[in-house]
C-alpha positions, 0 to 999 in steps of 0.5 A: 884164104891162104897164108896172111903176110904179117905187118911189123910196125917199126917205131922209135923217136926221131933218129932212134935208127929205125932206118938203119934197123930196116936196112939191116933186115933188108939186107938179110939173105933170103928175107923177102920183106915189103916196106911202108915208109912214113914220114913227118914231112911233105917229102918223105927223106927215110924213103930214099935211104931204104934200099927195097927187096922185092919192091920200091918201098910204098911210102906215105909221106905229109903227116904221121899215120897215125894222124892223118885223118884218112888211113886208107893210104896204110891200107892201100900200101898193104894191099899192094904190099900183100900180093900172093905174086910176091911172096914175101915174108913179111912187111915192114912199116916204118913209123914217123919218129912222133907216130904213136906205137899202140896207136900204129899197132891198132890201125894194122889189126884192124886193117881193112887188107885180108891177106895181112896180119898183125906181125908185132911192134919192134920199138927202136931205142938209142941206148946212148940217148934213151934217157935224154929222149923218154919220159924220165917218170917212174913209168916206162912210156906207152910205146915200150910196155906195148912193144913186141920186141 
């Protein structure tokens, strides 16, 4: 088998800036990135504010994927996203706003799709807002202790 495409899980509450993060990388010169995009709703709205590298963003749209109960369309995306013909650099999963980080980073280790691999979870905080938005406990929630960056 050759090189594995690593899967980097983007994550952050509703209206952290995932999708501006994602369109930052995307727009970087020379990266060649494939794009999953999961959104809440029936029409996924973050799919249509991503501007694709190599290829039209695959996008999973009707429920956080975390929540559905059929994951086979994460994997799907990944075996399309996965194809040695693209040559990509990585792939990017941009999460719901309510998906569960550690929860997303276990479905992309154990995928099904051999040609991928477990690229990190990037977590996104609005540093204005943070406080307003996470759990104000003495402990810092699950998905910012299981966050790669």
């Amino acid at each position: 088998m050759g090189m594995r495409v690593p899967v980097i899980a983007l994550t952050g509450y509703l209206g952290a800036g995932k999708t501006t993060v994602l369109n930052h990388l995307l727009q970087a010169p020379g990266a060649r990135l494939g794009v999953v995009v999961n959104d809440f709703g029936t029409i996924n709205v973050d799919a249509t504010l991503v501007t694709g590298q190599v290829d039209q963003p695959a996008s999973i749209a009707g429920g956080c994927l975390c929540c559905l109960p059929d994951t086979d369309g994460l994997d799907q995306a990944l075996e399309k996203l996965s194809q040695p013909r693209l040559r990509l650099d990585a792939v990017i999963v941009e999460a719901s706003g309510v998906a569960d980080p550690p929860h997303l980073a276990r479905l992309i280790r154990f995928s099904g799709v051999d040609r991928v691999r477990p690229g990190g979870l990037v977590d996104v905080i609005d540093a204005a807002a943070y406080f307003d938005t996470v759990d104000t406990g003495g402990l810092p929630p699950a998905r910012v202790t299981s966050a790669s960056l």
